[in-house]
MARRO-355948 format. One line per 3 residues: their letters; for each residue x, y, z of C-alpha. Coordinates in steps of 0.1 Angstrom, whole numbers, plus 5000, padded with zeros to 4 digits. Layout:
N
A = X,Y,Z ~ ...
END
This chain:
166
XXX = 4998,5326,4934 ~ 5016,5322,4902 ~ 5049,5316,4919
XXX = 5032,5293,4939 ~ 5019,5273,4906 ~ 5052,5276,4891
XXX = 5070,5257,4919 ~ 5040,5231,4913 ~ 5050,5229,4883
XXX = 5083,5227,4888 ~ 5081,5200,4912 ~ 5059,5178,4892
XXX = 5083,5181,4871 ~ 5107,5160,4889 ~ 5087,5131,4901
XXX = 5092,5107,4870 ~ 5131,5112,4874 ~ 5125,5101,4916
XXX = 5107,5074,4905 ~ 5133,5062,4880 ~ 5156,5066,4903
XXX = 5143,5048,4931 ~ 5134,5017,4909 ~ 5094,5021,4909
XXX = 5077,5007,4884 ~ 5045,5013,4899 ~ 5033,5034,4867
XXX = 5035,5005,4841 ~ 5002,4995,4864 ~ 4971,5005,4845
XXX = 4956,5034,4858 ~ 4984,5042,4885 ~ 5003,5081,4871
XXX = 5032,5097,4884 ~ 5016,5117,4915 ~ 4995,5083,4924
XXX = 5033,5061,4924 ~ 5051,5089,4942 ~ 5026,5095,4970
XXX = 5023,5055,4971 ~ 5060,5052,4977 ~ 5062,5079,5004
XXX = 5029,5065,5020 ~ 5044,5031,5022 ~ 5086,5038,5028
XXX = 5100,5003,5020 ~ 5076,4974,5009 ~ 5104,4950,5025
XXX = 5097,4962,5060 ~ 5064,4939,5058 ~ 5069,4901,5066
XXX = 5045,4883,5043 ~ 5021,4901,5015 ~ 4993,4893,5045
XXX = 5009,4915,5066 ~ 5014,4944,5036 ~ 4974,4935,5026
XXX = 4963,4944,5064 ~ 4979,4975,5069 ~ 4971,4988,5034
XXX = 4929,4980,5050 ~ 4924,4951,5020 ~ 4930,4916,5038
XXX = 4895,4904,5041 ~ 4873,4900,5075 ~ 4855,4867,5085
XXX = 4829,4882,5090 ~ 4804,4850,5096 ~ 4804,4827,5131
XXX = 4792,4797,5138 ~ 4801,4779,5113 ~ 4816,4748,5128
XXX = 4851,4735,5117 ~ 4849,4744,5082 ~ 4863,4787,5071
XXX = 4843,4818,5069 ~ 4822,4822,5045 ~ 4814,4856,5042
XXX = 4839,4883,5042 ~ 4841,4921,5044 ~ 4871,4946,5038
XXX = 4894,4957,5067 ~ 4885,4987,5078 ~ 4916,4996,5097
XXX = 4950,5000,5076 ~ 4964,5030,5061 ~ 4932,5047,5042
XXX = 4949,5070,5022 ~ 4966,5039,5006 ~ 4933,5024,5006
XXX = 4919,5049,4985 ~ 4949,5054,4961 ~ 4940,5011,4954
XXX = 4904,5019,4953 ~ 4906,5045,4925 ~ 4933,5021,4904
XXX = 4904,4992,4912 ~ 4877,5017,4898 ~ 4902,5032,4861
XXX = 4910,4993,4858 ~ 4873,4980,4861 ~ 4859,5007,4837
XXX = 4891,5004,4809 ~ 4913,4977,4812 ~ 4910,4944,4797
XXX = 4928,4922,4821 ~ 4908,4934,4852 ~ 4876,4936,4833
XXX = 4879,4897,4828 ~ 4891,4896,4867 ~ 4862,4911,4876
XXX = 4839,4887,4857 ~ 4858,4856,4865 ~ 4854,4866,4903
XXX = 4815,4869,4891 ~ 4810,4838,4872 ~ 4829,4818,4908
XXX = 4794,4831,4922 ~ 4811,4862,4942 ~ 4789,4891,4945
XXX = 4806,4922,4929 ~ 4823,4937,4967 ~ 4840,4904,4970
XXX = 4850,4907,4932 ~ 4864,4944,4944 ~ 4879,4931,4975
XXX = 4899,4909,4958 ~ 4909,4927,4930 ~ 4923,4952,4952
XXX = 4939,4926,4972 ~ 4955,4920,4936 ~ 4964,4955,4932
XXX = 4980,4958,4964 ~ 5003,4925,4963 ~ 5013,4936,4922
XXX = 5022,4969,4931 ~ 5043,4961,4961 ~ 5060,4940,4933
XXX = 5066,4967,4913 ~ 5081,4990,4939 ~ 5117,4974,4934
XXX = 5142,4978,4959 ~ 5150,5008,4976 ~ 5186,5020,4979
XXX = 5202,5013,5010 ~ 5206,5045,5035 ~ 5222,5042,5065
XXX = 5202,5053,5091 ~ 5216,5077,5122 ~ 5196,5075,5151
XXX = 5179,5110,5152 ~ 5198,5118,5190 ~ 5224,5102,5206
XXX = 5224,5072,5229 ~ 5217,5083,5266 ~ 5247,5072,5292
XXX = 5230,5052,5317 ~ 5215,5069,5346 ~ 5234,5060,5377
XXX = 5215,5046,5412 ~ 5225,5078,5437 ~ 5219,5051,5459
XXX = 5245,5030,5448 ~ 5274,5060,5442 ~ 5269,5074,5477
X = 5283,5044,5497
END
């Protein structure tokens, strides 16, 4: 077990200088450490990959719902969280939302903002983490450029039997 520890340690060790070295920025972010960056950025790959910040919001499961109907022409009104998307990202956002809520200035005026707009405290949350997720995908910088192999070789197209009989 102790070797086991020290290879922990060891490894730990070594995240900060990844994450410098890939460009993250993720842990200027209140309440976001070292192991919460890393596993972000291995959860995620490249935040480029994702058209729009909708399309990053829905598969990290915090682009809102409609959850109302029948409301005529004019929007939804009433909203829940996505409960599909990537839930280990999901709760990595959740926990920031929860540090950032309790300590932080900034979201702590967020939060009440949201409030005093007469939200009820889960839309306050959803959109704060729908904050959280568009500002850290900002702080992910680039990735470096790898050129990607295909993992086997391209197939040689099957021939018809058919057609190399006659």
């Amino acid at each position: 077990m102790d070797t086991i520890r020290g290879r922990i340690k060891e490894l730990d060790a070594q995240v900060p200088a990844l994450l410098k070295a890939l460009g993250c920025t993720l842990t200027a972010i209140h309440g976001v450490g070292v192991v919460t960056a890393m596993t972000r950025m291995t959860e995620i790959g490249d935040p480029h990959r994702f058209t729009t910040e909708g399309r990053f919001a829905r598969w990290c499961g915090v682009a809102p719902v409609a959850l109302s109907s029948g409301e005529g022409d004019g929007p939804p009104r009433h909203h829940r969280l996505d409960l599909g998307g990537n839930r280990r990202v999901n709760s990595m956002l959740h926990i920031v939302h929860i540090t950032q809520a309790r300590c932080h200035p900034a979201a702590q005026d967020y939060m009440a903002r949201r409030e005093a707009e007469s939200k009820t405290k889960r839309a306050a949350r959803r959109a704060h983490k729908r904050q959280l997720a568009t500002s850290s995908s900002a702080a992910c910088g680039t990735t470096p450029t790898v050129s990607h192999k295909p993992a086997c070789p391209p197939r040689a197209p099957l021939l018809d039997k058919r057609a190399s009989s006659q």
